[in-house]
N, C-alpha and C positions, 0 to 999 in steps of 0.2 A: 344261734340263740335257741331255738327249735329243740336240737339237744343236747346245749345246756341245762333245759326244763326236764328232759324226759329223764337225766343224771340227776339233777339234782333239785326235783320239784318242790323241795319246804325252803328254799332258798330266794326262789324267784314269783312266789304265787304270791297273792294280797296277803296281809296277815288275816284270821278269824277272829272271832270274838273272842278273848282272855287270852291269845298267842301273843310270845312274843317271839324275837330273830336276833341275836349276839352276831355280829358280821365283825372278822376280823381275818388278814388277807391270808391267815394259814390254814381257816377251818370257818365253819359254818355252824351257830348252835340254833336251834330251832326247838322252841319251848310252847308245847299243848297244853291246855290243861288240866290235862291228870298229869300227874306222877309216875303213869305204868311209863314202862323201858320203850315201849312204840309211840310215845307222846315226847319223848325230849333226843332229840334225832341229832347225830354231829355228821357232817355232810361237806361236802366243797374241799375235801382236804388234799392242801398244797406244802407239803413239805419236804425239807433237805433228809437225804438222809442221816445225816450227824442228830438233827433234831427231835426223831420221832416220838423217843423215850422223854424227853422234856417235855414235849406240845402234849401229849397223852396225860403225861401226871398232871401240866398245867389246866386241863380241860377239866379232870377228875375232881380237883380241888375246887375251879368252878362249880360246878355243879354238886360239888359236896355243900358248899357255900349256898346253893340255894334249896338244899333241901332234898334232890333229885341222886341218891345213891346210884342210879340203874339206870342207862343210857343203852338207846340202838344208835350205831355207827352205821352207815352208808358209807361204803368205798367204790366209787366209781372206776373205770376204766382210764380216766385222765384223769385221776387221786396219782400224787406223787409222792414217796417214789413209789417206782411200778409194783413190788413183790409185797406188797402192804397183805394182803388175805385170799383165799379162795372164792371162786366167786359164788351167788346167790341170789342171784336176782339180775336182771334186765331191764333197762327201758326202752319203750318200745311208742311208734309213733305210729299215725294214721293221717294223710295228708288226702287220700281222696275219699269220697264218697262211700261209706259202710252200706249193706246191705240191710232193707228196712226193716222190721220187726213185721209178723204178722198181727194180722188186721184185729184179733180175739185181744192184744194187749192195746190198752189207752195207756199214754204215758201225758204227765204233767209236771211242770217246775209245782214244788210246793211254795203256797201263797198264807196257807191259815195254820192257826197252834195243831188243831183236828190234824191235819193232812203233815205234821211236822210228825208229831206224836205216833203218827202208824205209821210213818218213813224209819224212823230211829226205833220201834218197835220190833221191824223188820230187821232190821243190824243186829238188833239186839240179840235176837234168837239165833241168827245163823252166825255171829262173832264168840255167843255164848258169852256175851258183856256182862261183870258183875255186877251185883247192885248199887253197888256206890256210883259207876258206872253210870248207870240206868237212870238214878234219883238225879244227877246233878247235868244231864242232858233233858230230862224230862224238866227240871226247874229250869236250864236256862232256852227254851222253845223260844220264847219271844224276842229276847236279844240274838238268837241265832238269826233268827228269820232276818232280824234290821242289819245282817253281815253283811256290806260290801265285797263285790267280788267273788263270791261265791252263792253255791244254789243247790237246792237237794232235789230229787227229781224222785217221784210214787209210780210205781209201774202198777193197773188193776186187772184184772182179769176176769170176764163178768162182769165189774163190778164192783170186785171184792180188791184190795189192795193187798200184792203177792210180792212186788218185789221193790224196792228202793236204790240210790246212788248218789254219788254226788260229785261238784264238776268246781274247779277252783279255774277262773278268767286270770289269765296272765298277759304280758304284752306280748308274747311270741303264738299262744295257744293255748288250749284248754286241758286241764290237768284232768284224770281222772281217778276217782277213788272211791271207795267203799262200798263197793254194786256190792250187794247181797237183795240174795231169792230165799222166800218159805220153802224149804225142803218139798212139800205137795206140787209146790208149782213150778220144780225144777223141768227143766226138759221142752216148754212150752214158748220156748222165744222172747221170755223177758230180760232177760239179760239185753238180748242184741235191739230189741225195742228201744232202751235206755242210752246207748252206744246212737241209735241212730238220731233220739233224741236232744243229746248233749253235741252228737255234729252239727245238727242241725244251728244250733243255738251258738256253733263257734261261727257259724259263716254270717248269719246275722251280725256277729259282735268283729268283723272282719277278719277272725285269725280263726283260718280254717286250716287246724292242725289239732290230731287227741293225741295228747300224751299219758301215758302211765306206765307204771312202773309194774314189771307181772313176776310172777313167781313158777313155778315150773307146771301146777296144774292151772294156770290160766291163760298161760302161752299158745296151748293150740286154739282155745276158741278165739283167741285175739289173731293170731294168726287168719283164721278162717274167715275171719271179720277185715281181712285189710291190711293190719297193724305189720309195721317190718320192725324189728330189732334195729339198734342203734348205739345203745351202752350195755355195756357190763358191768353191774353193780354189786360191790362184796357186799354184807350189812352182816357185824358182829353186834351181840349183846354184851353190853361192858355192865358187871355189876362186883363191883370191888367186895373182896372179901368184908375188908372194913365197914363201907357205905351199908352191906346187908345187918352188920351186928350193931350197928347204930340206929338202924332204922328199928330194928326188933329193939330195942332199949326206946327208942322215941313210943314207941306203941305201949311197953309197959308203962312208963311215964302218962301217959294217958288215960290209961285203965285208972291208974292210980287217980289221977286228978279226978275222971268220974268217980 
């Protein structure tokens, strides 16, 4: 189960506030709430090879239907059949003890809207989040905060808040995502402060296991930190010629209405 999570994390974590999960035994749809292509994720895919071409348009047409032209595909290493894409990504687990963060960084689970606001602040700058982005996380702070099953975590420095994270409780372990450092504060052990923090916090919750999913420049310091490899994860961006010339017609329609 362990790495069934680290393959296929938007599958198995609680849902968040405004997510929702399409569970159906050939694929996995996982719906954020934005619209961007890394907020609505198809994942868990089990298919025959005769079917692939059907289950793909069948998927398209979903999610044409709800609005979401632009889909990231996750292709795991047990996605069937095997020749599905190149790969791109790993998941990767940590089952012992991380090494602790230096003493100069305080880390804390965020509790208030203040300490929600300069966690997602922090993302913001180093994701280069756009503003629509920005406004409707900054408006929804207080139903984040009341999410079950997950928890965003403020890394300070002095004093000063330098780095943020965040940690989704699942029944097998704890997922990780979205660590981002202020570019000034790189270099300084916030990052792995945060990693020690979110351990910490799975062995309390009894599932002392991190999972996340890394990408090529995040694997050595996860590496350094513990973390072994476990999947192989393809992830294509699907955004249909179509779904793009409609969504630009949705937006002129809009113009228009304002």
């Amino acid at each position: 189960m362990i790495r069934a999570l680290a393959e296929h994390s938007n599958t198995y974590t609680p849902l968040g506030y405004g997510q929702q999960r399409l569970e159906d035994p050939r694929f996995v749809v996982f719906l954020g709430r934005s619209r961007q292509p890394w907020s609505t994720v198809v994942q868990r895919l089990r298919l025959r090879d005769e079917e692939v071409e059907n289950v793909v348009g069948e998927v398209r047409d979903l999610l044409h239907r709800l609005a979401r032209p632009s889909s990231t595909w996750e292709i795991g290493d047990s996605a069937t059949p095997a020749d599905l894409v190149e790969r791109l990504a790993v998941g990767m687990v940590l089952t012992e003890p991380p090494p602790a963060g230096p003493g100069a960084i305080e880390v804390g689970r965020v509790e208030t809207v203040d300490d929600y606001l300069a966690a997602v602040g922090i993302m913001h700058v180093a994701f280069d989040a756009p503003e629509a982005v920005r406004a409707v996380q900054r408006a929804d702070a207080a139903a984040e905060l009341a999410t079950p099953g997950s928890a965003l975590y403020l890394a300070r420095l002095d004093g000063e808040p330098v780095a943020a994270a965040q940690a989704s409780f699942a029944d097998a372990g704890v997922v990780l995502n979205a660590g981002a450092t202020l570019p000034q504060a790189r270099g300084r052990g916030a990052y792995r402060s945060l990693v020690a923090a979110r351990w910490d916090d799975a062995v309390r919750a009894g599932t002392p296991a991190l999972i996340t999913q890394a990408g090529a420049m995040s694997r050595p310091i996860l590496r350094r930190l513990g973390f072994r490899e476990v999947a192989e994860i393809r992830i294509l961006l699907d955004a249909p010629r179509r779904g793009l010339e409609e969504e630009d017609q949705d937006q002129d329609d809009d113009d228009q209405r304002e």
